[in-house]
VOGU-76643 format. One record per residue: z, x negated, y of N, C-alpha, C in turn. Coordinates in nm, 4 decimals. Example, Ala and Ser with C-alpha at 12.3 -4.5 7.8 and 13.67 -1.06 7.14 Angstrom:
2
REC      npz      npx      npy     capz     capx     capy      cpz      cpx      cpy
REC   0.7800  -1.3190  -0.5690   0.7800  -1.2300  -0.4500   0.7800  -1.3200  -0.3300
REC   0.7080  -1.2850  -0.2250   0.7140  -1.3670  -0.1060   0.7870  -1.2900   0.0030
//
This chain:
152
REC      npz      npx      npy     capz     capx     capy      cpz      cpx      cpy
REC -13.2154 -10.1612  -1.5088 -13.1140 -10.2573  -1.5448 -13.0044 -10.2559  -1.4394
REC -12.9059 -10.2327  -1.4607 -12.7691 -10.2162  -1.3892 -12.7692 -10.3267  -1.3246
REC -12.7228 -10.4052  -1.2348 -12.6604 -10.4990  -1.1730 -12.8005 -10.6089  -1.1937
REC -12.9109 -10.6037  -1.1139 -13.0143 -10.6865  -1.1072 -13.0350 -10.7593  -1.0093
REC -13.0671 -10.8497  -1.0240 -13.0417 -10.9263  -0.8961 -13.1298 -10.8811  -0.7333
REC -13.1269 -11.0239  -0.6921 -13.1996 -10.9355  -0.5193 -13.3626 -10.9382  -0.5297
REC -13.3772 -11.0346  -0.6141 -13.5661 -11.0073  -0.6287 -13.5980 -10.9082  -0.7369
REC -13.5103 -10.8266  -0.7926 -13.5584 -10.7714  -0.9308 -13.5654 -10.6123  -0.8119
REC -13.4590 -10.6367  -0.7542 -13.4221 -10.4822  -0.6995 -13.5088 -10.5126  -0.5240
REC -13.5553 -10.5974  -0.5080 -13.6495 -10.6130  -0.4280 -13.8355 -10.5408  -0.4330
REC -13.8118 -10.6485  -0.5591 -13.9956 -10.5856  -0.6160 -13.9466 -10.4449  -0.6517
REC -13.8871 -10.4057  -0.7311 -13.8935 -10.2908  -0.7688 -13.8932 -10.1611  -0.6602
REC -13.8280 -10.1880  -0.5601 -13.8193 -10.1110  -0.4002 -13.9541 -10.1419  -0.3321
REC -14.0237 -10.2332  -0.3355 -14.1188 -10.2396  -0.2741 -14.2271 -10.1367  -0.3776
REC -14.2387 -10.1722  -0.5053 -14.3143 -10.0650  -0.5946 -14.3604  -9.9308  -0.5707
REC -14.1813  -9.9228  -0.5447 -14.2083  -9.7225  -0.5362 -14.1634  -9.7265  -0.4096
REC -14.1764  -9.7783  -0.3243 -14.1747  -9.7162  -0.1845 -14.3558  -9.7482  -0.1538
REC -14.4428  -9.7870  -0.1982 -14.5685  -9.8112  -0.2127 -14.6525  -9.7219  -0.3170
REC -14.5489  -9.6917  -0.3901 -14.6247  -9.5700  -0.4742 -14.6125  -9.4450  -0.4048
REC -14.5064  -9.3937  -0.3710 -14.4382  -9.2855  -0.3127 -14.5152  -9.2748  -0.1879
REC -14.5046  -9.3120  -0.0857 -14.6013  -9.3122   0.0355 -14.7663  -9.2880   0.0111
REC -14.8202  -9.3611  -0.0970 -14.9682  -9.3316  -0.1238 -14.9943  -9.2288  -0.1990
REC -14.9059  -9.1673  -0.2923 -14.9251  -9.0473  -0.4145 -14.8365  -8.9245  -0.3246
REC -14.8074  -8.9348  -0.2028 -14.7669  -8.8204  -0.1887 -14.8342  -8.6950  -0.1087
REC -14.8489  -8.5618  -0.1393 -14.8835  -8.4816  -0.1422 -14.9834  -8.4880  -0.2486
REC -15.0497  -8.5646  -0.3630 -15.1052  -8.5674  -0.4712 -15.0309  -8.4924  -0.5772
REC -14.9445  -8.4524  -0.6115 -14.9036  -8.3885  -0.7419 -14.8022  -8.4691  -0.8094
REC -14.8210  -8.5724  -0.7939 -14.7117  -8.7157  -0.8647 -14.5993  -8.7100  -0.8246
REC -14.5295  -8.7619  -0.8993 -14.3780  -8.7427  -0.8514 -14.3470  -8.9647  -0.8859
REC -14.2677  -9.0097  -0.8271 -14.2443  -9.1224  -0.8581 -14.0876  -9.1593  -0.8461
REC -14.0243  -9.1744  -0.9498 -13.8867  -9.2352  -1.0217 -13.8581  -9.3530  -0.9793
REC -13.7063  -9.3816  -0.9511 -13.7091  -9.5579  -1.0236 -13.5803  -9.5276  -1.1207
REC -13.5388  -9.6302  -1.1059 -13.4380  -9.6640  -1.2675 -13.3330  -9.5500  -1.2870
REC -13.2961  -9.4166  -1.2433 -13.1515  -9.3641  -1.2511 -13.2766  -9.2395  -1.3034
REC -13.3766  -9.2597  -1.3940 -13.4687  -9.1229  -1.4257 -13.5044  -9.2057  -1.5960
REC -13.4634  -9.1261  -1.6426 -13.4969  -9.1224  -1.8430 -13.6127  -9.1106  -1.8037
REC -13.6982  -9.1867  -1.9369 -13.8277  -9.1248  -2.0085 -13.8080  -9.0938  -2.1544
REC -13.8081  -9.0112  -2.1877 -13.7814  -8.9565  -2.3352 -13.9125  -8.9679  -2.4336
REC -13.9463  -9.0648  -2.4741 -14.0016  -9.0846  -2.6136 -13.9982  -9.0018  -2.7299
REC -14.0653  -8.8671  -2.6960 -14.0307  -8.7555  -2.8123 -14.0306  -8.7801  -2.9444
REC -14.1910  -8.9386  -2.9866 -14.1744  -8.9178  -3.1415 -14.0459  -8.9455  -3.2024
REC -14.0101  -9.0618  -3.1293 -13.8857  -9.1854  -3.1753 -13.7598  -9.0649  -3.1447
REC -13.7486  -8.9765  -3.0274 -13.6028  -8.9607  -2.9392 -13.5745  -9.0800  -2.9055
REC -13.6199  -9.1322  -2.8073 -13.5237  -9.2386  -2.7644 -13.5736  -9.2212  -2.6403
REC -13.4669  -9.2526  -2.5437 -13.4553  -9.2764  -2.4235 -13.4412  -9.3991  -2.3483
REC -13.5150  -9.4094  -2.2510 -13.4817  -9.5423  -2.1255 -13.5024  -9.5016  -2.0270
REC -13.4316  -9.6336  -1.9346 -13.4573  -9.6322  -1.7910 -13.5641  -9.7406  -1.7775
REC -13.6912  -9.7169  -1.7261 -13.7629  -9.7863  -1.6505 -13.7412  -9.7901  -1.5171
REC -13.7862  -9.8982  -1.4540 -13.7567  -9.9495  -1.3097 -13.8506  -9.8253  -1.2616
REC -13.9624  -9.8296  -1.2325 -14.0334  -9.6845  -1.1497 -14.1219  -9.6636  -1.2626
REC -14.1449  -9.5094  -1.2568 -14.2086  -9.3971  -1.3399 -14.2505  -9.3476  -1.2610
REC -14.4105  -9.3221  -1.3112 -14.4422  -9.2145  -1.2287 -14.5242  -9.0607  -1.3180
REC -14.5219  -8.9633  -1.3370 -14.5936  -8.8461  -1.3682 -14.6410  -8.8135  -1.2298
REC -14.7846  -8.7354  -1.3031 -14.8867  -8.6698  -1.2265 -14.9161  -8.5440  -1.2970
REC -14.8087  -8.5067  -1.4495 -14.8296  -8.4079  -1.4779 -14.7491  -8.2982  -1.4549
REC -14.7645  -8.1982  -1.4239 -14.6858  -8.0276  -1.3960 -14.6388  -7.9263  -1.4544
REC -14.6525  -8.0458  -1.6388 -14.5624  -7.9433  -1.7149 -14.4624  -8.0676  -1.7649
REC -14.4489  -8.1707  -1.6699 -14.3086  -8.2418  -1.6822 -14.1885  -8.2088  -1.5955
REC -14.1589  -8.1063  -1.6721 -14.0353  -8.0435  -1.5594 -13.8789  -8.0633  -1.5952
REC -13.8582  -8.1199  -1.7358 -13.7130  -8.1685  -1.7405 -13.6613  -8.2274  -1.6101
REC -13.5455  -8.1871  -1.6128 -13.4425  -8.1633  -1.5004 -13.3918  -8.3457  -1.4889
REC -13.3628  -8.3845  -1.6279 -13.2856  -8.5262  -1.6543 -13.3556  -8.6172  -1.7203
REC -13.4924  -8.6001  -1.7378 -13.5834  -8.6759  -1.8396 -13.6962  -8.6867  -1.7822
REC -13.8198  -8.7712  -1.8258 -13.9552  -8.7626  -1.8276 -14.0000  -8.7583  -1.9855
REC -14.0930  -8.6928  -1.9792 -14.1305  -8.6911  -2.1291 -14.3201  -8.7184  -2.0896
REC -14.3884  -8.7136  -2.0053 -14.5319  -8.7191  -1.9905 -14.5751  -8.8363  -1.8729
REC -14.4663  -8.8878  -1.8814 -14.5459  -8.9909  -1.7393 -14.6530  -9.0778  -1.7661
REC -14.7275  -9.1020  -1.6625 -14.8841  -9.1783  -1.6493 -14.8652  -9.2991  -1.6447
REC -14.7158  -9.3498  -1.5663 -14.7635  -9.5507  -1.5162 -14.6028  -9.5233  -1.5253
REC -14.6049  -9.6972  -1.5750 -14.4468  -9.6993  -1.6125 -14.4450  -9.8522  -1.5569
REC -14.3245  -9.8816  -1.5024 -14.3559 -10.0282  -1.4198 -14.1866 -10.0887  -1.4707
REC -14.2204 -10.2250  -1.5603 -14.0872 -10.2573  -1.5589 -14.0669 -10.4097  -1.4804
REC -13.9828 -10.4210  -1.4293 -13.9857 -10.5746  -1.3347 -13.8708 -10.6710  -1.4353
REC -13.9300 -10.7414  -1.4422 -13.8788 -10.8631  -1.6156 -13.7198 -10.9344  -1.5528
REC -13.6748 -10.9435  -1.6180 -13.5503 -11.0457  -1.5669 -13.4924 -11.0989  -1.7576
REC -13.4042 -11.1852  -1.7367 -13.4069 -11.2689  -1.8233 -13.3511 -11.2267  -1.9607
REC -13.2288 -11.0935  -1.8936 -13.1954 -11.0370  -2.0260 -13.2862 -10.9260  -2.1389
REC -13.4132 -10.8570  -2.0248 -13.4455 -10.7199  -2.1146 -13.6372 -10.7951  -2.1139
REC -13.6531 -10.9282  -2.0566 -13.8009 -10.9371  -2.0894 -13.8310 -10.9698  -2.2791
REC -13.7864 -10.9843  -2.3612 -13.8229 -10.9305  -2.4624 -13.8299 -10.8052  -2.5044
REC -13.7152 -10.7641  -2.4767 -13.7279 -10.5572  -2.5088 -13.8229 -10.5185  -2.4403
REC -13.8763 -10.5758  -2.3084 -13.9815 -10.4467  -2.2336 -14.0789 -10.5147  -2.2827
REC -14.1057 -10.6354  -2.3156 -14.2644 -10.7012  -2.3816 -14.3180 -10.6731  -2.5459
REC -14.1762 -10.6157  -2.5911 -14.1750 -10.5512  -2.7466 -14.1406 -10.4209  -2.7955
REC -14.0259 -10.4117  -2.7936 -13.9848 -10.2997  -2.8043 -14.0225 -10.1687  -2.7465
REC -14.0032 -10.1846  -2.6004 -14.0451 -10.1103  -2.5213 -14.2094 -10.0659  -2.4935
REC -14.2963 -10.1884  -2.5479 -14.4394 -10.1616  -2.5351 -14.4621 -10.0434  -2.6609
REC -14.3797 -10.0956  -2.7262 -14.4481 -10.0753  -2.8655 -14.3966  -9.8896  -2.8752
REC -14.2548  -9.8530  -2.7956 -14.2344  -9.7442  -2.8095 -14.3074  -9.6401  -2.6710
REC -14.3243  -9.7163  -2.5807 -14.3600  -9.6535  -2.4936 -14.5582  -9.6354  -2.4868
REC -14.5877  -9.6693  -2.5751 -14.7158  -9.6582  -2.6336 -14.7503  -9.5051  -2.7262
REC -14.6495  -9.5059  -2.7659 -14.6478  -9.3942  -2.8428 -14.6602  -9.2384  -2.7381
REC -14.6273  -9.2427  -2.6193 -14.6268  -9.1528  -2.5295 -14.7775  -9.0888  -2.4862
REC -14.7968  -8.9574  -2.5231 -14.9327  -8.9233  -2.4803 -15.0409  -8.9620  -2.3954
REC -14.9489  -8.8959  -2.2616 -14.9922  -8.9178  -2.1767 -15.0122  -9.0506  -2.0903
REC -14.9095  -9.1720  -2.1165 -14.8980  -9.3229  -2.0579 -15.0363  -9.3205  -2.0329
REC -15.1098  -9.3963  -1.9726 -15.2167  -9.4669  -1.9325 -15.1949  -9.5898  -1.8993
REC -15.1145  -9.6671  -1.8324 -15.0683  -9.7906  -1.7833 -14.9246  -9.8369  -1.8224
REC -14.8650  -9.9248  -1.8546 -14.7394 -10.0328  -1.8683 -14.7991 -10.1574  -1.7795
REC -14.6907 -10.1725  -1.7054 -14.7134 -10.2640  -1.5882 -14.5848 -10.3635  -1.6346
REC -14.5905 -10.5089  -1.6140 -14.4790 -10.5908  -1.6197 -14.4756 -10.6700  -1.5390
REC -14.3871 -10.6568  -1.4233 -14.3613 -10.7735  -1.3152 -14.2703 -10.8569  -1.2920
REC -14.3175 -11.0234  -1.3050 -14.2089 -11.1365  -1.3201 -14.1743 -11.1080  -1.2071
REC -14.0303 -11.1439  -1.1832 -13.9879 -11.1631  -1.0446 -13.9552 -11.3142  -1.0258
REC -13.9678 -11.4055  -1.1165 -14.0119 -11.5477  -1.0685 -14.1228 -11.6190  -1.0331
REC -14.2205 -11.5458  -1.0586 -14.3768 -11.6212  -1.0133 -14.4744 -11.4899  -0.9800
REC -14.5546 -11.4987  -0.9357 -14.6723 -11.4344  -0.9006 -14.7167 -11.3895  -1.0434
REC -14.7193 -11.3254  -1.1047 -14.7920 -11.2501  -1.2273 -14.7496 -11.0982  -1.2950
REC -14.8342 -11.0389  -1.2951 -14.7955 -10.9298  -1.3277 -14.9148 -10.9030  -1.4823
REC -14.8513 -10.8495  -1.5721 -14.9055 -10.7971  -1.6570 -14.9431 -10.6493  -1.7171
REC -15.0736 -10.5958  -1.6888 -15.1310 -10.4193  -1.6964 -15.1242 -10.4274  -1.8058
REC -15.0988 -10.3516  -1.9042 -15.1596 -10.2800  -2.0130 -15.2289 -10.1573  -2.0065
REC -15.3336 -10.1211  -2.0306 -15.4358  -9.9922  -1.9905 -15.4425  -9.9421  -2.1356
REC -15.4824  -9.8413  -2.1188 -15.5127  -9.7465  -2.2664 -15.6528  -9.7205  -2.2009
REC -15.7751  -9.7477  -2.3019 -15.8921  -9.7041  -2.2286 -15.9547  -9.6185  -2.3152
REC -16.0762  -9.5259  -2.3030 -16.0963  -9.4328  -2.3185 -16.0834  -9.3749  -2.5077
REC -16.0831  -9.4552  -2.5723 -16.0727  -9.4738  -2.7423 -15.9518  -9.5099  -2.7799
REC -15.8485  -9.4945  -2.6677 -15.6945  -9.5248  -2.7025 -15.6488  -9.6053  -2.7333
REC -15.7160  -9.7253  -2.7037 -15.6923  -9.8235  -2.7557 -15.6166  -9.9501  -2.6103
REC -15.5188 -10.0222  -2.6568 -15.4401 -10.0431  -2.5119 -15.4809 -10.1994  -2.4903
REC -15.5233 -10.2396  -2.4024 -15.5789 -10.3517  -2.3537 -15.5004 -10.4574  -2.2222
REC -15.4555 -10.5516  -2.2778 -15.3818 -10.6460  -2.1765 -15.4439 -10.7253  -2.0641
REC -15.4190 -10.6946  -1.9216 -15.4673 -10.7643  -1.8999 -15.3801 -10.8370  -1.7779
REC -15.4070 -11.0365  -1.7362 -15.2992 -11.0833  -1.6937 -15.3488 -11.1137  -1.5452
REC -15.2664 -11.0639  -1.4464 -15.3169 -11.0619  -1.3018 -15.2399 -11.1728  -1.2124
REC -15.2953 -11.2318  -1.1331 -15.1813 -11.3317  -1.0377 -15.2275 -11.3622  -0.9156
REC -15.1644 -11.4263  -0.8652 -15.1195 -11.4439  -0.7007 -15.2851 -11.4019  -0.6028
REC -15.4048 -11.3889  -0.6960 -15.5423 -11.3357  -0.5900 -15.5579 -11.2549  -0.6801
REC -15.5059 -11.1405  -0.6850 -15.5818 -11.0385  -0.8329 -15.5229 -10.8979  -0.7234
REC -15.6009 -10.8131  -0.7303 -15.5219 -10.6946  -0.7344 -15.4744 -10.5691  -0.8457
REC -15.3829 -10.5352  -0.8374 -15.3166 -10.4615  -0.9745 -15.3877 -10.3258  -0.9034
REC -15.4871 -10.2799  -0.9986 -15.5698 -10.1550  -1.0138 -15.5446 -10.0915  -1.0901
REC -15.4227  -9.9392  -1.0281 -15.3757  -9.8697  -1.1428 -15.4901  -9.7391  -1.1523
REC -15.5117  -9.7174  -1.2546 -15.6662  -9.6057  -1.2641 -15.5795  -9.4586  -1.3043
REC -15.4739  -9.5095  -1.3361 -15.3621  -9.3816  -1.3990 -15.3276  -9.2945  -1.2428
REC -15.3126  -9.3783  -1.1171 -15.2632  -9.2893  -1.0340 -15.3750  -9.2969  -0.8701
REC -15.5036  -9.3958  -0.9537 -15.6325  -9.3901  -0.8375 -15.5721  -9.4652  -0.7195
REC -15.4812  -9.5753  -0.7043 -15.4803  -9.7122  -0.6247 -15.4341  -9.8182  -0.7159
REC -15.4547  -9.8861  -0.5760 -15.4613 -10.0415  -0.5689 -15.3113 -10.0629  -0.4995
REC -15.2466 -10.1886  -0.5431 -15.1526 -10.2872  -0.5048 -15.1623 -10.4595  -0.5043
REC -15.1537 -10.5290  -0.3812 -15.2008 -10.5896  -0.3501 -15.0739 -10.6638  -0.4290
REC -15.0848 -10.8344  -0.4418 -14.9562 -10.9217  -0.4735 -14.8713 -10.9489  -0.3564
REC -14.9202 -10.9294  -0.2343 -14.8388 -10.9023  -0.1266 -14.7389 -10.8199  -0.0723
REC -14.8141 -10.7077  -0.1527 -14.7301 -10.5939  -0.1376 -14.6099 -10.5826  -0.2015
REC -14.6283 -10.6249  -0.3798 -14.5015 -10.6524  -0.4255 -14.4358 -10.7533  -0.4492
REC -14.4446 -10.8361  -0.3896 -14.3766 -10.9522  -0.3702 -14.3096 -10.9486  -0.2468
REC -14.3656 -10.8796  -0.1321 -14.2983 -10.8902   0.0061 -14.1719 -10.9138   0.0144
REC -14.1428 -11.0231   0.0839 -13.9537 -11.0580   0.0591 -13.9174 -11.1285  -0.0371
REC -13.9872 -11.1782  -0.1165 -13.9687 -11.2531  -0.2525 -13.9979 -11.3584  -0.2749
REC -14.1512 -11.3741  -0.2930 -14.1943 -11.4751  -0.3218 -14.3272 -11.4940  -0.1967
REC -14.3418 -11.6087  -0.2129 -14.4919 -11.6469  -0.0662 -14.6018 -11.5647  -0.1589
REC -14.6951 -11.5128  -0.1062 -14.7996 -11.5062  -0.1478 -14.8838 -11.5477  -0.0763
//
């Protein structure tokens, strides 16, 4: 989201500078918002706040088309599109394993997992929970992404 405020572009910097540091030399590559994910069934394109692939035949130059964990941080204009629209298209993606949604007004974050029968399962985490992504094999504490934001 273009022009987001200081906690949206806060959490979201804390995200992938926490993804990026722990997945690196692993194979993963980790995005934030100026990287497409291309939705092959639909064609449609977005910017998610951080993306990450762990796969090695995602090699578009200007796109993602296979990423594993997709993290969008909510603000007031696009939290219906990323809680609808966006679930519903970014579900459709093979490879996804995780949709992550983080308020940047309160302590809560919401996983969606795809578990082994493909079937995608919600689940709602807050201020003592840790967000256990299984798509990229860690953990993120509410401290971690909140740092600078909100008390935890």
């Amino acid at each position: 989201m273009a022009g987001g405020s200081r906690e949206h572009n806060t959490i979201t910097s804390n995200i992938a500078t926490q993804l990026q540091t722990r997945l690196r030399g692993s194979g993963c590559q980790v995005f934030v918002s100026d990287m497409k994910v291309r939705v092959e069934t639909d064609n449609v394109f977005n910017y998610p706040d951080v993306v990450v692939t762990c796969n090695s035949q995602d090699t578009e130059k200007l796109f993602l088309t296979k990423p594993c964990l997709i993290v969008e941080v909510l603000s007031l204009s696009t939290e219906n599109i990323d809680r609808r629209e966006r679930l519903l298209t970014y579900k459709k993606i093979e490879d996804l394993q995780e949709y992550v949604l983080v308020s940047q007004d309160e302590i809560k974050v919401e996983l969606y997992r795809k578990d082994r029968d493909n079937n995608w399962i919600k689940y709602i985490l807050g201020k003592d929970d840790l967000i256990i992504l299984n798509s990229v094999n860690l953990q993120l504490t509410m401290t971690e992404v909140y740092e600078d934001v909100l008390n935890v």
